[in-house]
C-alpha positions in Angstrom: 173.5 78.7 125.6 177.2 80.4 125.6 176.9 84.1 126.4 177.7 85.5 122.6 174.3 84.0 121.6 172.8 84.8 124.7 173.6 88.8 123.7 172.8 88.9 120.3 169.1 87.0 121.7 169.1 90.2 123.9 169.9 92.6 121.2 167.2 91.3 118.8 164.5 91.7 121.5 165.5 95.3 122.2 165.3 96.1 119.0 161.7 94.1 118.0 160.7 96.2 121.2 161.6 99.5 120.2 160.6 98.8 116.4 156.8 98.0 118.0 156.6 100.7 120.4 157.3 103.3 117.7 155.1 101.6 114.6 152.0 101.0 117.1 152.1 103.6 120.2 154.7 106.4 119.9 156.6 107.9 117.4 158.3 111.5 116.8 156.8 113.9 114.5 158.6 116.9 113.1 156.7 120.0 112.3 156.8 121.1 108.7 155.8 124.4 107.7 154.3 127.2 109.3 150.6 126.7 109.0 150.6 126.0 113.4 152.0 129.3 114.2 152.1 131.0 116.5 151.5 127.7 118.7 153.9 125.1 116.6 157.2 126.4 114.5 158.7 124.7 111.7 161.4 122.3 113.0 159.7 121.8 116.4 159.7 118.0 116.8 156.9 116.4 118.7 155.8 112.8 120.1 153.0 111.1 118.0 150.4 109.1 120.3 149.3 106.8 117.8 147.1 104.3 120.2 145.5 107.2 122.8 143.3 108.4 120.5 141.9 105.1 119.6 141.2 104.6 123.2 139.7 108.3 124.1 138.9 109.8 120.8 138.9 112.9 119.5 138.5 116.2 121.5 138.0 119.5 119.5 141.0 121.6 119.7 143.3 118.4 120.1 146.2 118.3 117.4 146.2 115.9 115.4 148.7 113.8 112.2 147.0 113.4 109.6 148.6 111.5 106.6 147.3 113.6 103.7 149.1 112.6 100.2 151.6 110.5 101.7 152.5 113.9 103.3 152.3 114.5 107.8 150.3 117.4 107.8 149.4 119.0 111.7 146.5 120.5 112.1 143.6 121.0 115.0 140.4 119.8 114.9 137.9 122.2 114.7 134.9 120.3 114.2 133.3 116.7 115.3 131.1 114.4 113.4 127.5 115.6 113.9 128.7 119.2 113.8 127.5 122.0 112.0 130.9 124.8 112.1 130.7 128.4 110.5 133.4 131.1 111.5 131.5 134.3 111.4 133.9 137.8 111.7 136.6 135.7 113.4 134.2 134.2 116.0 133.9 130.2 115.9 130.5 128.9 116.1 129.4 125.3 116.4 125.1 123.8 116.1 125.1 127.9 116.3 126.8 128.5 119.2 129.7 130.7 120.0 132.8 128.5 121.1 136.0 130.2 122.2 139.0 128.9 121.1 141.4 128.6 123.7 144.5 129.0 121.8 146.7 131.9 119.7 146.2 131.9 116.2 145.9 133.9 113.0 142.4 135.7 111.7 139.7 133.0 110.3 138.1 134.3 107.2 134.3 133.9 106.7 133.3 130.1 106.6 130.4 128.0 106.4 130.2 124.2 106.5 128.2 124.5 103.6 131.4 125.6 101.2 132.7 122.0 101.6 129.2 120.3 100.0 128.0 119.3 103.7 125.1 120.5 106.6 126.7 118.4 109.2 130.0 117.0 109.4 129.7 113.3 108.5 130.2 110.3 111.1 134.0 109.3 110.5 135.2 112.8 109.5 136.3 115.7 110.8 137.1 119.6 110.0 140.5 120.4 110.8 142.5 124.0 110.4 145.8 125.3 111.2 146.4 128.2 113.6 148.2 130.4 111.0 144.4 130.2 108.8 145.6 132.9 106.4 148.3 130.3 104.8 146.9 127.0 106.0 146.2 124.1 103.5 143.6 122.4 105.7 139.7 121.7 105.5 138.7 124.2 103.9 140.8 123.8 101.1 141.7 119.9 100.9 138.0 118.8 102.8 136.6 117.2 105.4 139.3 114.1 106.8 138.7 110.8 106.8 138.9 109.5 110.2 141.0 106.5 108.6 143.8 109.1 107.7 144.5 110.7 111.4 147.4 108.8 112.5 147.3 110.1 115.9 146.9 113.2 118.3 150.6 114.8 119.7 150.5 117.4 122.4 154.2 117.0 124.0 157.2 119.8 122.8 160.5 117.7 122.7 162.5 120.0 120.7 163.9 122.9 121.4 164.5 121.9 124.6 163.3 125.6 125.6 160.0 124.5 124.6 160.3 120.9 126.2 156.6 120.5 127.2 152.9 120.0 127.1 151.7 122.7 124.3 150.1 125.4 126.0 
């Protein structure tokens, strides 16, 4: 095989490589909007770990892509399936008991699972908010998500490069 061949062979398997890491296991995500804030800005790009959260599931307060409308929406997970959430003055309860959230973000309104139709969160779904709750399209105005529709959990800063990181 003469060397030209040789390098275009080794071009094509670079790129087959690159095109399957980031359609099956890591991808970057850039943050639209400001429904994350104070904790994510709009603009802040991300890495997308779409095969980890197959492997470990879901963890409440991990945050997660969800494909929502054809639209990347970022959110947090609030509540698991089996679940029963209601935020009373600003205080996050879950099955009744007071869970603090280990994170900045904006006041939570009054809200009972109930408002969404449910007594428990279903197997397969899960509650998800933003941080900045006062503006946030999430659960509690676009429902419970389908598991089938989170594309993956990110938790890694890599732009700005001031903010280069693990999210704290």
């Amino acid at each position: 095989m003469n060397k030209r061949i040789k390098d275009i062979l080794e071009c094509i398997i670079i790129i087959i490589a690159v095109l399957l890491f980031r359609t099956f296991l890591y991808s970057p995500i850039r943050v639209t909007g400001s429904s994350m804030e104070p904790t994510l800005k709009d603009g802040y790009i991300m890495i997308l770990d779409k095969i980890g959260y197959s492997i470990n599931g879901l963890d409440r307060f991990d945050i997660v892509v969800i494909n929502y409308e054809n639209e990347k929406i970022i959110k947090r997970v609030i509540g698991l399936p089996g679940d029963y959430v209601e935020y009373i003055d600003n205080k996050l309860y879950i099955n009744g008991e007071y869970i603090e959230e280990p994170f900045d973000r904006k006041k939570t309104t009054d809200f009972i699972l109930e408002m969404l139709g449910e007594n428990t969160i279903p197997n397969g779904k899960y509650l998800v908010l933003g941080d900045n709750r006062p503006i946030s399209k999430d659960s509690r105005a676009i429902g419970l998500i389908d598991e089938s529709d989170i594309e993956g959990y990110t938790s890694i800063i890599i732009f700005p490069f001031n903010k280069f990181g693990k999210v704290k």
